[in-house]
C-alpha atoms as an extended CHARMM CRD file, in Angstrom:
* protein
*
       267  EXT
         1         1  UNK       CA            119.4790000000      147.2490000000      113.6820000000  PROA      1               0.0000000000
         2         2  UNK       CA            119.7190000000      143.6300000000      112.9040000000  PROA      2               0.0000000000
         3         3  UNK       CA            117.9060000000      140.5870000000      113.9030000000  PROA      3               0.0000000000
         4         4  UNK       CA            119.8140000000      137.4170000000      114.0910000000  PROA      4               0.0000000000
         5         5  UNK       CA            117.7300000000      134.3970000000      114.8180000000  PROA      5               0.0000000000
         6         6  UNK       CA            119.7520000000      131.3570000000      116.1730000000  PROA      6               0.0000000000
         7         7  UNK       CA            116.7310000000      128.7020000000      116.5750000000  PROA      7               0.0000000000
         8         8  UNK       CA            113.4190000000      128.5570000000      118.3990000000  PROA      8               0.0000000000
         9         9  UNK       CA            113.1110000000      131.8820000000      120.7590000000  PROA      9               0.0000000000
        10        10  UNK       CA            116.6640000000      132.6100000000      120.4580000000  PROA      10              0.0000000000
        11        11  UNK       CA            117.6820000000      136.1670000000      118.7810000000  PROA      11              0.0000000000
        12        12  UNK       CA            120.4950000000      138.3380000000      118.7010000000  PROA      12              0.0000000000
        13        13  UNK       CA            119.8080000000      142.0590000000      118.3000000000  PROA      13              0.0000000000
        14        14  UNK       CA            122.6350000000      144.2040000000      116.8200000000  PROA      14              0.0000000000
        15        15  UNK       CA            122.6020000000      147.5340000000      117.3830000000  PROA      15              0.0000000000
        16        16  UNK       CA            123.8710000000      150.4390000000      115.2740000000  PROA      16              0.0000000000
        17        17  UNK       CA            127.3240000000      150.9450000000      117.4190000000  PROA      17              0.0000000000
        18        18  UNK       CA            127.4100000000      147.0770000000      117.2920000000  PROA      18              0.0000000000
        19        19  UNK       CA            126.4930000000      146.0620000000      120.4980000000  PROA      19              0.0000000000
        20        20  UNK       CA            124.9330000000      142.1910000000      120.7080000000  PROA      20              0.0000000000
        21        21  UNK       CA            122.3360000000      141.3650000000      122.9900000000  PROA      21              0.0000000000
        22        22  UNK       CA            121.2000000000      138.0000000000      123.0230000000  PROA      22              0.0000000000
        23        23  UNK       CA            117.2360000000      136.9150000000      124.0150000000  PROA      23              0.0000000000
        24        24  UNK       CA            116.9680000000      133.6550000000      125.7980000000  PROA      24              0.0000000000
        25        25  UNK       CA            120.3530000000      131.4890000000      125.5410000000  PROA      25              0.0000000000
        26        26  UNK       CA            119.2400000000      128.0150000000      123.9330000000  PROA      26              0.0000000000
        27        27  UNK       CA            122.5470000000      126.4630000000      122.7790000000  PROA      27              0.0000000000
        28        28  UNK       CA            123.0540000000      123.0690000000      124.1210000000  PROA      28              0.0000000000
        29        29  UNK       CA            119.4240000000      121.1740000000      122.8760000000  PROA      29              0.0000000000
        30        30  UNK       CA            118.8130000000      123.0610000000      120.0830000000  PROA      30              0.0000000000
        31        31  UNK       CA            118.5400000000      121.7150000000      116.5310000000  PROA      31              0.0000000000
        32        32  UNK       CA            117.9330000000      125.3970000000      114.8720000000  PROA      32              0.0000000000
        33        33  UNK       CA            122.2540000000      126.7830000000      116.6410000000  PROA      33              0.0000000000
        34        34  UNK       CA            124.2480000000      126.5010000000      113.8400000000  PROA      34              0.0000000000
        35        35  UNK       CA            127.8340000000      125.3960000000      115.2650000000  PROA      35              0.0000000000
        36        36  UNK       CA            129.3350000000      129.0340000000      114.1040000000  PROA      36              0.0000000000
        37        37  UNK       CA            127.0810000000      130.1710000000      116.7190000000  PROA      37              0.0000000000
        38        38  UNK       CA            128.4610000000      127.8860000000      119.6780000000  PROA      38              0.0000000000
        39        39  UNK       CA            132.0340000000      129.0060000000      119.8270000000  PROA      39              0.0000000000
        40        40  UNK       CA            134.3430000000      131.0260000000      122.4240000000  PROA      40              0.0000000000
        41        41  UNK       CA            134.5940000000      133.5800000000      119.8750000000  PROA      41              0.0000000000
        42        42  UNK       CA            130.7660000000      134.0650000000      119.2960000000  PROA      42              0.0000000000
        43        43  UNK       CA            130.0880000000      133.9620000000      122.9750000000  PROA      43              0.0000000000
        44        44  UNK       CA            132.9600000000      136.6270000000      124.4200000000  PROA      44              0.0000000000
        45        45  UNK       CA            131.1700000000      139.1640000000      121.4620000000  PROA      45              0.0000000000
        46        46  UNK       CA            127.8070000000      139.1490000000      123.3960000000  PROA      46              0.0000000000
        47        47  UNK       CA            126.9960000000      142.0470000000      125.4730000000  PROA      47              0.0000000000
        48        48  UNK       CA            124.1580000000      141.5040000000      127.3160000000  PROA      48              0.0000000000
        49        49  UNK       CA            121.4680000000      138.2730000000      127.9120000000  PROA      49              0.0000000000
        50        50  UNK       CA            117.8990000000      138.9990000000      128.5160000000  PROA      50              0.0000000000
        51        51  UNK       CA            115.8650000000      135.8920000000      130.1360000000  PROA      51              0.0000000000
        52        52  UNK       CA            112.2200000000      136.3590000000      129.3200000000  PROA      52              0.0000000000
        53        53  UNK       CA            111.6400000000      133.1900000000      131.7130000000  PROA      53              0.0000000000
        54        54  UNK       CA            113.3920000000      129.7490000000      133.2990000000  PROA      54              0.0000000000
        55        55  UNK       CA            111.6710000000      127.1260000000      131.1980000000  PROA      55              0.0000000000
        56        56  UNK       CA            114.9620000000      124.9160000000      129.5810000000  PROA      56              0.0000000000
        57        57  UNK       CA            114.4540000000      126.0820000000      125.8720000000  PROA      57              0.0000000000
        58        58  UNK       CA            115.3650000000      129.1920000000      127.0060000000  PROA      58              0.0000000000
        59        59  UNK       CA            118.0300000000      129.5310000000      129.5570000000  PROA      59              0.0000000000
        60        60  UNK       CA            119.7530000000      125.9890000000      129.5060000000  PROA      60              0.0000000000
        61        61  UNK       CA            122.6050000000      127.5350000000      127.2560000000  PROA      61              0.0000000000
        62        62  UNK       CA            123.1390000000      130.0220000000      129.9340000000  PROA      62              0.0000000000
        63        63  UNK       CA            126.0740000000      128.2660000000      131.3200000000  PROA      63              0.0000000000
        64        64  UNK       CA            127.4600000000      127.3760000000      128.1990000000  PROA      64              0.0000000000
        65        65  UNK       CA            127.8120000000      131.6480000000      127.1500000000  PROA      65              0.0000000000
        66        66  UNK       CA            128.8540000000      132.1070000000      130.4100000000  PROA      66              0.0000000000
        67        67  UNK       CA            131.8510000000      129.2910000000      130.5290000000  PROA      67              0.0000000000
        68        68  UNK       CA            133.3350000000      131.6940000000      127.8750000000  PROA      68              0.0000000000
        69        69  UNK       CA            132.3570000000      134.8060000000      129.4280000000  PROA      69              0.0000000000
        70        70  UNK       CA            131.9400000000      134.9270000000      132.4750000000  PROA      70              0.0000000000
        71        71  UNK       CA            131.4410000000      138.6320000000      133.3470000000  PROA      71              0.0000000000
        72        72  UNK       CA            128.5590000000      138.9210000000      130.4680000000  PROA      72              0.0000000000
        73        73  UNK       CA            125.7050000000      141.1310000000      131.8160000000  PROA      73              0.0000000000
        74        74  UNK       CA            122.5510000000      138.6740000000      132.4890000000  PROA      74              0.0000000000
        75        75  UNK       CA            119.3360000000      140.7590000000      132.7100000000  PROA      75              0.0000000000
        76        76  UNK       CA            116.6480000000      138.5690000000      134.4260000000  PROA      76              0.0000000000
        77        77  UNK       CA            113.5440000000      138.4110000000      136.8030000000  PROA      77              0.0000000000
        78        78  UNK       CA            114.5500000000      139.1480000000      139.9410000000  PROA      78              0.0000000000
        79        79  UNK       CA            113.3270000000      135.1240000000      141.1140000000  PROA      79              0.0000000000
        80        80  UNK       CA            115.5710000000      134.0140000000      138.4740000000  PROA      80              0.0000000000
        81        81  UNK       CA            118.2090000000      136.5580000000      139.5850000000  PROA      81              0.0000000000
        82        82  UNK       CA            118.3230000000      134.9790000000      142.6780000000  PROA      82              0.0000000000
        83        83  UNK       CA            118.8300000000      131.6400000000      141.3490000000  PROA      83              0.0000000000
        84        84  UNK       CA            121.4440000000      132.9880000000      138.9530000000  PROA      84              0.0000000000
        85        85  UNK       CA            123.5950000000      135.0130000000      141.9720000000  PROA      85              0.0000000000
        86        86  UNK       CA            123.0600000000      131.7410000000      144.7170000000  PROA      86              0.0000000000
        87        87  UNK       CA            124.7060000000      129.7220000000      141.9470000000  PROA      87              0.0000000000
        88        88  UNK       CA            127.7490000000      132.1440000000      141.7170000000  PROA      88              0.0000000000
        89        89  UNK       CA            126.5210000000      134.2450000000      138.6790000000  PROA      89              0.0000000000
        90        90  UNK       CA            128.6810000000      136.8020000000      138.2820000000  PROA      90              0.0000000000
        91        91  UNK       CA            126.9910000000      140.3330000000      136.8080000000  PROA      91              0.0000000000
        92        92  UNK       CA            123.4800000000      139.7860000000      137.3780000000  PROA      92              0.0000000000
        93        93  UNK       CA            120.7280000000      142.1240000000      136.8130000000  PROA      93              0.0000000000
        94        94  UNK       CA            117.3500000000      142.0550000000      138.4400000000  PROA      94              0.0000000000
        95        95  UNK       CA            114.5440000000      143.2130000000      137.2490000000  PROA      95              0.0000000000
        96        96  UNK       CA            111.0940000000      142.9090000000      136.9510000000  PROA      96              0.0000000000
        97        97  UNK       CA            107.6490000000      143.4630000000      135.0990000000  PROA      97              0.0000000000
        98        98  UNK       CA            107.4790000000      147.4340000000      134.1080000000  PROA      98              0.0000000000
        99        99  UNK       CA            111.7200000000      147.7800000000      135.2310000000  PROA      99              0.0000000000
       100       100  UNK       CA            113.7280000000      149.0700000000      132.7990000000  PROA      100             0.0000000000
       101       101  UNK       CA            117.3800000000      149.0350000000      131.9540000000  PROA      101             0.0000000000
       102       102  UNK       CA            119.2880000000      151.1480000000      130.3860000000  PROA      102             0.0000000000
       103       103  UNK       CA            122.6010000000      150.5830000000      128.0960000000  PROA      103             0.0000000000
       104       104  UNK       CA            124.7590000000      152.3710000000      125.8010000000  PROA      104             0.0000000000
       105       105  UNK       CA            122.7180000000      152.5140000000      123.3390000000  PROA      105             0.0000000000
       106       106  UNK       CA            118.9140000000      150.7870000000      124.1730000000  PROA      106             0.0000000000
       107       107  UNK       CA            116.0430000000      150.9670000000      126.8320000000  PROA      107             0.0000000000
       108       108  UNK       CA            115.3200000000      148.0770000000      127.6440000000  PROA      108             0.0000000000
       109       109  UNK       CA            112.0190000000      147.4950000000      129.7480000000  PROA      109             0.0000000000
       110       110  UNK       CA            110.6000000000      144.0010000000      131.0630000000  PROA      110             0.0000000000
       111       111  UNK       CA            106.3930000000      143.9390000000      129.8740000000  PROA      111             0.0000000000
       112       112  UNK       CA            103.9320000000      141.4620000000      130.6720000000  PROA      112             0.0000000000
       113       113  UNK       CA            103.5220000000      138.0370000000      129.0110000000  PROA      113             0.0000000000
       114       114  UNK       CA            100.8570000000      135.5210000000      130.2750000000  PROA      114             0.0000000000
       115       115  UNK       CA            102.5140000000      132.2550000000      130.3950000000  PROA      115             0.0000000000
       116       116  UNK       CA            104.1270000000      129.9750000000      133.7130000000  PROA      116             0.0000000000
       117       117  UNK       CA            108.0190000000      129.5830000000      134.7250000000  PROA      117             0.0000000000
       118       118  UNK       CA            110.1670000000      127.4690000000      136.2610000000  PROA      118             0.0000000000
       119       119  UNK       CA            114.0300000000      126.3700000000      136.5370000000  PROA      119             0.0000000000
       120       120  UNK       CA            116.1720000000      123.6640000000      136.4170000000  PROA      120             0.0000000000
       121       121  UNK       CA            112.8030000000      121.4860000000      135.4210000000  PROA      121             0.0000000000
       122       122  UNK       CA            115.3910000000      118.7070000000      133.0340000000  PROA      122             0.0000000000
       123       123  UNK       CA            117.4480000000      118.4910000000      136.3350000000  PROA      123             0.0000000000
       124       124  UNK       CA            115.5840000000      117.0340000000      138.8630000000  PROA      124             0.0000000000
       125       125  UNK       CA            112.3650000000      119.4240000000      140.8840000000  PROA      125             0.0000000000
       126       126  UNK       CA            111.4740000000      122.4790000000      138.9860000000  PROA      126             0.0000000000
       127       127  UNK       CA            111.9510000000      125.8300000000      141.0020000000  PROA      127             0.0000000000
       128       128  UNK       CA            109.5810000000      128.7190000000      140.6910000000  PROA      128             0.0000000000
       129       129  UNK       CA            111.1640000000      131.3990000000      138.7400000000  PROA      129             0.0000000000
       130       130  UNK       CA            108.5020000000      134.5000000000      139.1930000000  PROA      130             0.0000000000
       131       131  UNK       CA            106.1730000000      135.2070000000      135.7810000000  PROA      131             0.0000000000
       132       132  UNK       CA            107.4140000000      134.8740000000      132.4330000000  PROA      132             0.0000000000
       133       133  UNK       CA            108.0050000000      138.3720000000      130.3410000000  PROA      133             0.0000000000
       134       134  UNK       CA            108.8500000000      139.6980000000      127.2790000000  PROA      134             0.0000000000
       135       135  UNK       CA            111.1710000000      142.9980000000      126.7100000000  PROA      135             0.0000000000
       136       136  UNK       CA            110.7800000000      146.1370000000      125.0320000000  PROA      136             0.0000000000
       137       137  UNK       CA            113.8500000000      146.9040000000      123.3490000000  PROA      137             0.0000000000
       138       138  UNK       CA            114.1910000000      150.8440000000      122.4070000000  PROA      138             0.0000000000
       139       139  UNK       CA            117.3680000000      151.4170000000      120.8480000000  PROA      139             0.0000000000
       140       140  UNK       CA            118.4230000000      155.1960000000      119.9540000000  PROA      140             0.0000000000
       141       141  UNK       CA            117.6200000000      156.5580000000      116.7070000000  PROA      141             0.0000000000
       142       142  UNK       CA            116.3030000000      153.1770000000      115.3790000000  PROA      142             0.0000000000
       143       143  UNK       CA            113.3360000000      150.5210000000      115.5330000000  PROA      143             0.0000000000
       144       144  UNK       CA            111.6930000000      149.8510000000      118.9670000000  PROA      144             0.0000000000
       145       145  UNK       CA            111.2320000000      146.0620000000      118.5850000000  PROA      145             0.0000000000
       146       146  UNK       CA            108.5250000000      144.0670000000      121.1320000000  PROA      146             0.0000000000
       147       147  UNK       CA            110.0400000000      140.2490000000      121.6530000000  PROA      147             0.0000000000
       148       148  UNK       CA            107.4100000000      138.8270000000      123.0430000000  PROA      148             0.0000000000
       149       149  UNK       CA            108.7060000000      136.0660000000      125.3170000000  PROA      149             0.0000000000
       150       150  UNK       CA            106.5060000000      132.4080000000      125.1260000000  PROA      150             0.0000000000
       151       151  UNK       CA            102.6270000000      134.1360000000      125.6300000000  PROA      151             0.0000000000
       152       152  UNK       CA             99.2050000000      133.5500000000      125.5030000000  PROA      152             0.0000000000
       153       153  UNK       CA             96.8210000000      136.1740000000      123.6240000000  PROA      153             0.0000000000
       154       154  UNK       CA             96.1490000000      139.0450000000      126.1330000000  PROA      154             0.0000000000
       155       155  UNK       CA             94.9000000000      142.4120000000      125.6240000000  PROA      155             0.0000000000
       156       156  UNK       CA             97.4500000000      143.7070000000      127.5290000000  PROA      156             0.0000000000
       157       157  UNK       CA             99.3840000000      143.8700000000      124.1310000000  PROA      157             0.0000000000
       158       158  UNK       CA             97.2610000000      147.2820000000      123.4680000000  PROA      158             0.0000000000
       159       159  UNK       CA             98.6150000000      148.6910000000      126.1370000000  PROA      159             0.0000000000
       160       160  UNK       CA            102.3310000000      147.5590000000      125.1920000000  PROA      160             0.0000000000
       161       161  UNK       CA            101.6230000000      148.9500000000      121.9850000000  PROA      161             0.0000000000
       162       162  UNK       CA            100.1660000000      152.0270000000      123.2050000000  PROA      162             0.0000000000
       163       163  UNK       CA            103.1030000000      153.1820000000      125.8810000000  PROA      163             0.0000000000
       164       164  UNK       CA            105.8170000000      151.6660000000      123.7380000000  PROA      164             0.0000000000
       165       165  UNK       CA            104.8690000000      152.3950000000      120.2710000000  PROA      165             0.0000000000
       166       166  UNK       CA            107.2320000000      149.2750000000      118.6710000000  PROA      166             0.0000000000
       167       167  UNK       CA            107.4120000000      148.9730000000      115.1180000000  PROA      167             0.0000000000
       168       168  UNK       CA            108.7610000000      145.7730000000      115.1090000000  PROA      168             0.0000000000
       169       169  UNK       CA            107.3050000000      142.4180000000      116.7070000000  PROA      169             0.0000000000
       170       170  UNK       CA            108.8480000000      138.5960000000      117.5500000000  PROA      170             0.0000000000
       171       171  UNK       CA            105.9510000000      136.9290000000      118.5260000000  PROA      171             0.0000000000
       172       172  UNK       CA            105.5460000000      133.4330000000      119.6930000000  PROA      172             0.0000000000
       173       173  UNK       CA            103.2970000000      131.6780000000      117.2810000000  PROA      173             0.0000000000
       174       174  UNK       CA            103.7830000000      127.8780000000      117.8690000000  PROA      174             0.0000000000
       175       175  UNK       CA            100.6240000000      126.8160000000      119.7410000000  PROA      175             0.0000000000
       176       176  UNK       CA            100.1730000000      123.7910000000      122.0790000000  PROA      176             0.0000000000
       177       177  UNK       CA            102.4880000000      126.2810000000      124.7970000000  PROA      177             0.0000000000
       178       178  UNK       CA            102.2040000000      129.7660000000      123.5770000000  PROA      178             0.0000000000
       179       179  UNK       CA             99.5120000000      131.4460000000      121.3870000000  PROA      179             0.0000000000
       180       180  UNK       CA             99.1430000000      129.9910000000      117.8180000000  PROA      180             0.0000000000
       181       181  UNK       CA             99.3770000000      131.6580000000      114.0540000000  PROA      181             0.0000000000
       182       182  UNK       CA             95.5060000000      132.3790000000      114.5880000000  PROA      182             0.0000000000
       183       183  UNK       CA             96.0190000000      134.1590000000      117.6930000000  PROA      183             0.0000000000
       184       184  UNK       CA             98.9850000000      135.5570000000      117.0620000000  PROA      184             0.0000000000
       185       185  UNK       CA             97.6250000000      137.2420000000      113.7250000000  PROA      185             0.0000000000
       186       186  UNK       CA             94.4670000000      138.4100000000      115.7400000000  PROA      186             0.0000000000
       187       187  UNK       CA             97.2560000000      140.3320000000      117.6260000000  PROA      187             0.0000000000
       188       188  UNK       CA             98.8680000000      142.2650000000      114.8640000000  PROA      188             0.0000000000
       189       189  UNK       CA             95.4750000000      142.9450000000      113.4440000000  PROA      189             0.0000000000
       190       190  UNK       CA             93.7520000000      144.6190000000      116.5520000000  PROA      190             0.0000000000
       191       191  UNK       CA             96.1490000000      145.0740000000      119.2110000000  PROA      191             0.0000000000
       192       192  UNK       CA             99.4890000000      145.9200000000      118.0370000000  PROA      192             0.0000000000
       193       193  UNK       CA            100.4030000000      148.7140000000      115.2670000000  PROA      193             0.0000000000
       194       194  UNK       CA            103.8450000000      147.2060000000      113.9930000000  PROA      194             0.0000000000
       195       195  UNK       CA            105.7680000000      147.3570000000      110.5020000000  PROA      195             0.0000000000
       196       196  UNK       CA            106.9920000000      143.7310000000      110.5300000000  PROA      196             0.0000000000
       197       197  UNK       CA            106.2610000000      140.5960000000      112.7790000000  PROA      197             0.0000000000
       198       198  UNK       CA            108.8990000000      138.0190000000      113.2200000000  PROA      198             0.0000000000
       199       199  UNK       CA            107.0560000000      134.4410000000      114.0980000000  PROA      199             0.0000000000
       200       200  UNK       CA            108.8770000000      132.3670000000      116.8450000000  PROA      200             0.0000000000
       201       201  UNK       CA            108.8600000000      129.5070000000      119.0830000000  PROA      201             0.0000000000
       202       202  UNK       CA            108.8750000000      127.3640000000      116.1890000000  PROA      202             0.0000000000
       203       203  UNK       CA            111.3580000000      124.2350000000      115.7050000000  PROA      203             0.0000000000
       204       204  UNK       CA            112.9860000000      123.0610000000      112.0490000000  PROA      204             0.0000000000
       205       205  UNK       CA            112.1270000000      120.2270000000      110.4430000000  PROA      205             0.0000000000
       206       206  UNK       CA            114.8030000000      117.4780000000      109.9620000000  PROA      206             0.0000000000
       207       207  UNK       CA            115.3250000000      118.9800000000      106.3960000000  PROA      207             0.0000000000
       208       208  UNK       CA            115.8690000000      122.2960000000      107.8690000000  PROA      208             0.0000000000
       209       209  UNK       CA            117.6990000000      121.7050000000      111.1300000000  PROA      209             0.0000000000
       210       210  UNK       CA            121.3320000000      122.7050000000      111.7440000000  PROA      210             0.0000000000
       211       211  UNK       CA            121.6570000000      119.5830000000      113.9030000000  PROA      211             0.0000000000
       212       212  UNK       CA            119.4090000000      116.7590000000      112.5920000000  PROA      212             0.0000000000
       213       213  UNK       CA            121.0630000000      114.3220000000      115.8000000000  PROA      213             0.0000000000
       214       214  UNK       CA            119.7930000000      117.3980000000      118.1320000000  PROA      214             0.0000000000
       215       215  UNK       CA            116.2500000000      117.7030000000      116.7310000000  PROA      215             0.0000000000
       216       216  UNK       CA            115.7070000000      113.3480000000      116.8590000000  PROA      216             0.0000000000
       217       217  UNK       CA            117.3540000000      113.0240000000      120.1060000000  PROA      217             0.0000000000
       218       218  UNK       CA            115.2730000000      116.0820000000      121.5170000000  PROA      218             0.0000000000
       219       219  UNK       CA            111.9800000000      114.7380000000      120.0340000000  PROA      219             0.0000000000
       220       220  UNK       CA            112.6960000000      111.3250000000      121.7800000000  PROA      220             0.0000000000
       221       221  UNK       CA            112.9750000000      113.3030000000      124.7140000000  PROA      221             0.0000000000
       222       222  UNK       CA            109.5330000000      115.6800000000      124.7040000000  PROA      222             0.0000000000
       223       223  UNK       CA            107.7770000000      114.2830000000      121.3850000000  PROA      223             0.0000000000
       224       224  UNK       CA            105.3830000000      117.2410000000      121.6310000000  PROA      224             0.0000000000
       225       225  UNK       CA            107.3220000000      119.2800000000      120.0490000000  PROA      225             0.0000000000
       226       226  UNK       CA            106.5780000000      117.8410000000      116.6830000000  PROA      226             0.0000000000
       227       227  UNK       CA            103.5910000000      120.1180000000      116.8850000000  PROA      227             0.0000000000
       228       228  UNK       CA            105.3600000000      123.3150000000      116.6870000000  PROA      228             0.0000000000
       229       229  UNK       CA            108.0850000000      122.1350000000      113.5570000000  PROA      229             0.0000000000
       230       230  UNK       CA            107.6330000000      124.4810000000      110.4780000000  PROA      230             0.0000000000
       231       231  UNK       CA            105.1460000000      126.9890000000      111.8380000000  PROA      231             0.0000000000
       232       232  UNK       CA            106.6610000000      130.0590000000      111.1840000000  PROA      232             0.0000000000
       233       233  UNK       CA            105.2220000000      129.9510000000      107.4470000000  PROA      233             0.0000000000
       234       234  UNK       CA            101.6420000000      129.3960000000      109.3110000000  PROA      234             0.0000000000
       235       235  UNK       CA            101.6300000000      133.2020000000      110.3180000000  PROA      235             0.0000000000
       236       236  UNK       CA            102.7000000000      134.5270000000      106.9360000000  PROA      236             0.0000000000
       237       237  UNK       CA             99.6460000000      132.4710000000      105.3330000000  PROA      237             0.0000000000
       238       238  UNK       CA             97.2850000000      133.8810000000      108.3080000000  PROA      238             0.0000000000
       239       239  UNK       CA             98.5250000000      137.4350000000      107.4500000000  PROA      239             0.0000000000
       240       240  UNK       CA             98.7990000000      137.3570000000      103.4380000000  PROA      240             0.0000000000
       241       241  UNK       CA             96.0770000000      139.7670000000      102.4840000000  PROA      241             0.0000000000
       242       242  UNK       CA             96.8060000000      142.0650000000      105.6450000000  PROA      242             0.0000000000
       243       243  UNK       CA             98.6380000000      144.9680000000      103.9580000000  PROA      243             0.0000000000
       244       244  UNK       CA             99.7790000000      147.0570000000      107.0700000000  PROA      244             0.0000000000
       245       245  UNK       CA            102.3080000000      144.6040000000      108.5450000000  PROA      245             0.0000000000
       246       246  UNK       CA            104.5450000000      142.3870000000      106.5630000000  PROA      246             0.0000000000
       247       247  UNK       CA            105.4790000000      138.9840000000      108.0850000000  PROA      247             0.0000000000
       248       248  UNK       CA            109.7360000000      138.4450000000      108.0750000000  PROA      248             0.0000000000
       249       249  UNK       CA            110.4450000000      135.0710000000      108.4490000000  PROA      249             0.0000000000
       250       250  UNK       CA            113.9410000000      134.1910000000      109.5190000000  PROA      250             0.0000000000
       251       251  UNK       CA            115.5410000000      131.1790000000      109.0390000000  PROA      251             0.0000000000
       252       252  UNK       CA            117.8090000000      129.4160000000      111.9420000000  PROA      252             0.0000000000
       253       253  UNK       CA            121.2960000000      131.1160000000      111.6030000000  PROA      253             0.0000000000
       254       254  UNK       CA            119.7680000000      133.6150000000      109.2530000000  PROA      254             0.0000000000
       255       255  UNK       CA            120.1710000000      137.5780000000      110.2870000000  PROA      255             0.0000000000
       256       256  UNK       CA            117.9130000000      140.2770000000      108.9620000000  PROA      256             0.0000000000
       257       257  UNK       CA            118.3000000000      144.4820000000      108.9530000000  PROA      257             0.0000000000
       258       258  UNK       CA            115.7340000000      146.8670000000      109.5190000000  PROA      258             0.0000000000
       259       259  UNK       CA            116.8640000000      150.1630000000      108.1920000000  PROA      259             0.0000000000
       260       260  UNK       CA            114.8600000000      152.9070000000      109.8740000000  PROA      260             0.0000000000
       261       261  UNK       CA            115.1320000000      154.8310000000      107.2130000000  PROA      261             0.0000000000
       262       262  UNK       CA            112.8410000000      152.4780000000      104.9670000000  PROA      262             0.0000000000
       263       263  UNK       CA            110.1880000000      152.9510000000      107.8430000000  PROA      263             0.0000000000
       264       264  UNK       CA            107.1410000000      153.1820000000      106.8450000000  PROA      264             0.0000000000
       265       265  UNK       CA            105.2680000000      154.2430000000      110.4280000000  PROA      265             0.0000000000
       266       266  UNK       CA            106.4390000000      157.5940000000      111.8270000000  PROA      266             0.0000000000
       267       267  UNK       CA            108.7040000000      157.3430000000      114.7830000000  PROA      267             0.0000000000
């Protein structure tokens, strides 16, 4: 499988058959989308969306895929389902925490993540949009890879671990709204049992953005999130001299494989 990561929580996983699913549509405010990643083209190859919750960094881009294609597949809460199918949403897909879905070739199953949600908050009143989530995603004959959606620490991670048995991990590791690189590190050490981590939530700096403009127009906008710029490396450094996971970190527009034949955890 491979991991593409197009900026902040944003990740396309390719499967073996070639199959894109896309985590958490961020296109139109985010400085870490290169343009190759914006167009008709890229948007009619995507498969399937999965919404881990309604917060703006991670479904305002929604409408944007969905301009281009408008029968994609949108896996979501069932509150944000609702939303989505009121608005005239084509092929929606509710689900919620412990539901699975199953395509061609991946399980996918909605887990726990501790953490609020809300909709349309940059338009005018925020709507309620159920609990936030992360997904399981079990694809045949390959890695089973935990994205963890935007989440506190919890224990419950054990248990995903446990049930689930991933061998790869996105976690959200960019403090101030989700855990930090501390927490997030306490996480791989004693609750989960993965191969590689993947740290996320992060922003670029200027130096590293695909869209400097986006990046100073969207800290004018919400200034905190100079606090989470450049934190990916933060988790590596936490993790250095912890030999049974390795930290991958992925730059904006970058894509990484994971062969499973290179595993080094049974599956």
């Amino acid at each position: 499988m491979k991991v593409l990561r197009l900026g902040h929580a944003m990740y396309v996983l390719t499967s073996k058959v070639g199959k894109n699913y896309l985590i958490d549509p961020f296109f139109d405010m985010n400085p870490g989308c290169p343009a190759q990643y914006q167009t008709e083209e890229f948007m009619k190859s995507i498969d399937a969306v999965f919404l881990t919750h309604g917060h703006f960094d991670h479904t305002s881009g929604l409408q944007k895929l969905l301009n281009s294609h408008p029968d994609c597949l949108v896996v979501a809460q069932y509150e944000i389902a609702m939303i989505l199918l009121q608005k005239g949403v084509k092929n929606v897909y509710p689900i919620n925490l412990g539901g699975s879905i199953h395509l061609e070739d991946v399980k996918a199953t909605m887990v726990q993540a501790k953490h609020t949600s809300s909709y349309g908050e940059t338009e005018g009143t925020p709507i309620y949009a159920g609990e936030a989530a992360g997904y399981i995603f079990n694809f045949d004959n390959d890695h089973t890879l935990y994205h963890s959606g935007d989440t506190a620490i919890m224990s419950d991670m054990k248990l995903i671990q446990d049930v689930f048995e991933p061998t790869i991990a996105i976690l959200s590791s960019s403090g101030h709204f989700t855990m930090g690189p501390k927490e997030a590190a306490y996480a791989v050490k004693n609750l989960l049992n993965v191969e590689y981590v993947i740290p996320s939530h992060t922003f670029p700096t200027k130096e590293k953005a695909s869209s400097p403009e986006v990046l100073e127009a969207l800290l004018k906008a919400f200034p905190i999130i100079d606090t989470m710029m450049d934190k990916d490396q933060d988790l590596a450094a936490e993790l250095k001299n912890y030999p049974k996971t390795e930290v991958i970190v992925i730059g904006y527009g970058e894509e990484k494989e994971f062969n499973i034949q290179d595993s080094k955890i049974k599956i």
